[in-house]
C-alpha positions in Angstrom: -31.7 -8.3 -5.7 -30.9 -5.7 -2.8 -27.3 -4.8 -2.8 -24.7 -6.6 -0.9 -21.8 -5.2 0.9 -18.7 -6.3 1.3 -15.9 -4.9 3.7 -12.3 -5.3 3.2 -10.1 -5.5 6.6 -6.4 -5.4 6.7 -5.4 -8.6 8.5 -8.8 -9.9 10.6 -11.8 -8.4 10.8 -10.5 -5.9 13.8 -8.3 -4.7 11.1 -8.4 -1.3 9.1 -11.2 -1.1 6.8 -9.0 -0.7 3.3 -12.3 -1.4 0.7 -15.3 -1.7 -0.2 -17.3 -3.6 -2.3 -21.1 -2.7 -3.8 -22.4 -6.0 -5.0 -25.3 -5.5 -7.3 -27.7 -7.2 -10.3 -25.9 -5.0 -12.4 -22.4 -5.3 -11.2 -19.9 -4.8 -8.4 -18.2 -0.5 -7.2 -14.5 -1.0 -5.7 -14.6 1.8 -3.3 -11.0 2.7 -0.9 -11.2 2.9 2.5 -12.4 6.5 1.9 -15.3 5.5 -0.2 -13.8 7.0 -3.3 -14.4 5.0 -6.5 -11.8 2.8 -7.8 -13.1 0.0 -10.3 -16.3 -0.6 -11.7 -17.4 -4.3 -13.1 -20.3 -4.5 -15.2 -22.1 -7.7 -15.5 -23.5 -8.8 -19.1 -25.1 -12.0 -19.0 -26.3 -12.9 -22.1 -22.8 -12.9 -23.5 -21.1 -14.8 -20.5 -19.0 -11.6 -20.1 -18.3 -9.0 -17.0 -16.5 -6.0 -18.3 -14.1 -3.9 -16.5 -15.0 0.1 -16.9 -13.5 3.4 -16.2 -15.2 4.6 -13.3 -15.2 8.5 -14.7 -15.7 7.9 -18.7 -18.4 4.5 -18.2 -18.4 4.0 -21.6 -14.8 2.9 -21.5 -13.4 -0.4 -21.2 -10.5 -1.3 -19.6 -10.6 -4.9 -19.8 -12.8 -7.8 -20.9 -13.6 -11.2 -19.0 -15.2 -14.0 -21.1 -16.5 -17.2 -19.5 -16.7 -20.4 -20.8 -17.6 -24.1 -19.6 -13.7 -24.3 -20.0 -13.2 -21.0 -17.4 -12.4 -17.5 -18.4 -10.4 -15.3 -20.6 -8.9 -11.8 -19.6 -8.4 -9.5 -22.2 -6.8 -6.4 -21.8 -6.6 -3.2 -24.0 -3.8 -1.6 -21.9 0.1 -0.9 -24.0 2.3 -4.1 -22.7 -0.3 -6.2 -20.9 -0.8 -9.9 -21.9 -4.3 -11.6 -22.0 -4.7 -14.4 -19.3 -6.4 -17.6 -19.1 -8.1 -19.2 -16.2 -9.0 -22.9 -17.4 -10.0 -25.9 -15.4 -8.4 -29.3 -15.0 -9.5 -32.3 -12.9 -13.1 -31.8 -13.1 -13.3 -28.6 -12.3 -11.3 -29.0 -8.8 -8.4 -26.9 -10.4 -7.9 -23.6 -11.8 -4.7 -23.0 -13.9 -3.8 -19.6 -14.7 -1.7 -19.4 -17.8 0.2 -15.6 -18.8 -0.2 -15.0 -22.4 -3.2 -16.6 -23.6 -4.7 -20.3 -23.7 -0.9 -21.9 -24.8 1.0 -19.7 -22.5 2.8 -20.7 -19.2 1.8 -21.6 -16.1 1.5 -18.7 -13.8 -0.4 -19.7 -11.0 -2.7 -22.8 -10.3 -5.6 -22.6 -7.5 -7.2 -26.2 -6.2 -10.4 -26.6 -4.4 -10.2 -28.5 -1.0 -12.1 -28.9 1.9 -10.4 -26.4 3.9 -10.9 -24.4 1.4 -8.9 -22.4 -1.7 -5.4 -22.8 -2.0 -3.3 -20.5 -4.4 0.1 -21.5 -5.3 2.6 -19.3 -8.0 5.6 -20.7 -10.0 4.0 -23.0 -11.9 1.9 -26.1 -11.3 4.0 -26.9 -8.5 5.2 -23.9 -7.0 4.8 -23.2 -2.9 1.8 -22.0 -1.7 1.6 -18.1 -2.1 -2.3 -18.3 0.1 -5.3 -19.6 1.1 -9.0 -18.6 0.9 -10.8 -19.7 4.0 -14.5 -19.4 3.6 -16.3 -19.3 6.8 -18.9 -21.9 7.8 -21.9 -19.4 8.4 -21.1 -17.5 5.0 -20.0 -14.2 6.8 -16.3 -14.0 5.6 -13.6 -14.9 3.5 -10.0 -14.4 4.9 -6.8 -14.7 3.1 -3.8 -16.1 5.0 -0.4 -15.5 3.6 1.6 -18.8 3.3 -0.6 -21.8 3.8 -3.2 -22.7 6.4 -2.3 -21.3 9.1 -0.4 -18.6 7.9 -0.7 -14.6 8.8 -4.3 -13.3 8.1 -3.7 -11.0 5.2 -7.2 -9.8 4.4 -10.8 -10.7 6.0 -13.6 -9.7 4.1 -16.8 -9.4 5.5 -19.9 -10.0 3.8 -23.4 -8.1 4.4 -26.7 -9.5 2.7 -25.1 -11.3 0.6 -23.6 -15.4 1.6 -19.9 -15.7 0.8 -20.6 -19.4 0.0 -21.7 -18.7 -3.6 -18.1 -18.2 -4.7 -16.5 -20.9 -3.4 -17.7 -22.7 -6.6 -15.5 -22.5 -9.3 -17.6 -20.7 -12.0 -18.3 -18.0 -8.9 -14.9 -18.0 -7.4 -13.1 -16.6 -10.7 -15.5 -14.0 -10.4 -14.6 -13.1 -7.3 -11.0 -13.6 -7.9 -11.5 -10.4 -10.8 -12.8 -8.2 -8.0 -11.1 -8.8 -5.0 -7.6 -8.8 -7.3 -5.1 -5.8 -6.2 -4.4 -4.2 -9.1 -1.5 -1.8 -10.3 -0.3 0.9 -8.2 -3.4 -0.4 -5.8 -1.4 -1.2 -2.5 -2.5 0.6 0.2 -0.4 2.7 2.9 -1.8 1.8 5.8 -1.1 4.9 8.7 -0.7 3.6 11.9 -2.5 5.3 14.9 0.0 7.7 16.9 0.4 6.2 20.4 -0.9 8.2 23.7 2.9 8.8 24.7 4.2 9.6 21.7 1.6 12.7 21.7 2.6 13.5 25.2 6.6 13.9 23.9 7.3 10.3 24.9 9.1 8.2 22.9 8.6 8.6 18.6 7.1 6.0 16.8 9.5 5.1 14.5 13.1 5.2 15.4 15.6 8.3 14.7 17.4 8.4 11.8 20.8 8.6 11.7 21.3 11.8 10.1 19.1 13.8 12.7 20.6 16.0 15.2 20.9 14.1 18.0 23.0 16.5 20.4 21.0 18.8 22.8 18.4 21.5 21.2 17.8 25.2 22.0 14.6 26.0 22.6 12.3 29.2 21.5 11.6 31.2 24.3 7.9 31.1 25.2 5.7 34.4 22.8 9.1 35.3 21.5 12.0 35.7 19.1 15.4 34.0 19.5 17.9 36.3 19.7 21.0 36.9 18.1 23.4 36.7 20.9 21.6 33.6 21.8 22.7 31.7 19.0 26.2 29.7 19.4 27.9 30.7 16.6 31.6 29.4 16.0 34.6 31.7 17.1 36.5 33.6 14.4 40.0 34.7 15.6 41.3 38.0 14.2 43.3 38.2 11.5 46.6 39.8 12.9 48.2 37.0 15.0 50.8 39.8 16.6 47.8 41.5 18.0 47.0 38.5 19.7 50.0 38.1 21.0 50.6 41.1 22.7 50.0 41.6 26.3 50.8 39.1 29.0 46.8 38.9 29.8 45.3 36.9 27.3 42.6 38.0 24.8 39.9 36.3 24.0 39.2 36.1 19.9 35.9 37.8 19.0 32.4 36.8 17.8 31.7 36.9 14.4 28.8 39.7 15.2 31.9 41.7 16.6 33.9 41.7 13.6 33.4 45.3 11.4 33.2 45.5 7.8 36.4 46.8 7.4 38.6 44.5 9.6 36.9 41.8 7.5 37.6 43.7 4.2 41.5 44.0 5.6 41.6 40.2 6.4 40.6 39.3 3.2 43.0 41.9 1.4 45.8 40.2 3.4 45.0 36.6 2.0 
């Protein structure tokens, strides 16, 4: 079987690319938007199993996925993380997803329906977290935030290979493992910098309110600023009859001005 590929947009399909996915005999390469490796899935089917690896040291497993005719068990081998349970009720049109094994709660349910997958969270009958809307000529899979017609969250795109085959429920939970966002996985999406922001215009984002916002001095073209150039605050001097004296009046000096040993005197007199 010739490797599919699958692309991972951000929103629709005119979105960033944020992943990609190598779907092959063997298994399935999670790749970032930079095509550096992120997960690897192994497929073993003679023991209903897909097995989650490290993607530097292969011979390590991270976790374990066994399938059933009742679903699928996730077992984990990481500190503080809880197998899960995917099991299916009402003929297969339901998934429930229960935290701590096969007698744990209900996390999250997901029910197969003509429009397509819905997810929802809280329990059995939690609100609808999102949807999986399978395209009708196989090409895509988009996840809306919310319900139906909610915000497109992700469109994947899918390249010799028809999205169809996991919108059975043996399938799907397969896909659900390698479409899943794991820890520390979010991505930071950089938006592009605007033509007039690059020409000085306006910033992107707004000024915060501890920057300077009075008027700035600025360097003089090939050159050094200067000393004198730089508004420094007065400093008067210290002997207040000497600035009395005299009906002109003096003006107090700049620091620069000051010698060591009228500053010395001032501080003696303190």
């Amino acid at each position: 079987m010739a490797e599919g590929i699958i692309t991972e947009h951000t929103g629709t399909r005119e979105g960033q690319v944020i992943r990609y996915y190598q779907y092959g005999r063997d298994g399935v390469l999670v790749l970032d938007g930079r095509k550096n490796v992120r997960r690897l899935y192994v497929f073993d089917p003679s023991s209903d199993m897909i097995t989650e690896r490290d993607p530097v040291k292969r011979e390590t497993v991270l976790r374990r996925f066994l399938f059933d005719r009742y679903g699928m068990l996730e077992e984990t081998f990481s500190f503080g993380m809880r197998p899960r349970s995917f099991r299916y009720e009402g003929g297969g049109q339901q998934i429930v997803v229960r935290e701590g094994g096969q007698y744990g709660a209900v996390g999250k349910t997901f029910t197969f329906e003509p429009e397509g997958i819905s997810e929802t969270a809280w329990g059995r009958h939690g609100e609808i977290e999102r949807v999986y809307i399978f395209s009708p000529d196989g090409d895509s899979v988009t996840f809306r935030a919310g319900g139906w017609y909610g915000p497109p969250e992700r469109t994947l795109l899918f390249d010799r290979i028809d999205a169809g085959i996991f919108a059975k429920p043996e399938a799907f939970l397969q896909f659900l493992i390698f479409t899943e966002r794991g820890a520390g996985e979010s991505e930071i999406i950089v938006p592009a910098i605007p033509e007039n922001a690059r020409r000085g215009g306006e910033p992107l984002m707004g000024r915060s309110r501890f920057a300077f916002a009075g008027k700035r001095h600025e360097t003089p073209a090939g050159g050094r600023i200067k000393a004198e150039d730089i508004e420094i605050d007065f400093i008067p001097e210290g002997d207040a009859e000497k600035q009395s004296s005299g009906n002109k009046e003096r003006r107090p000096k700049r620091s620069s001005e000051i010698s060591y040993e009228e500053r010395k005197g001032t501080r003696r007199s303190r």
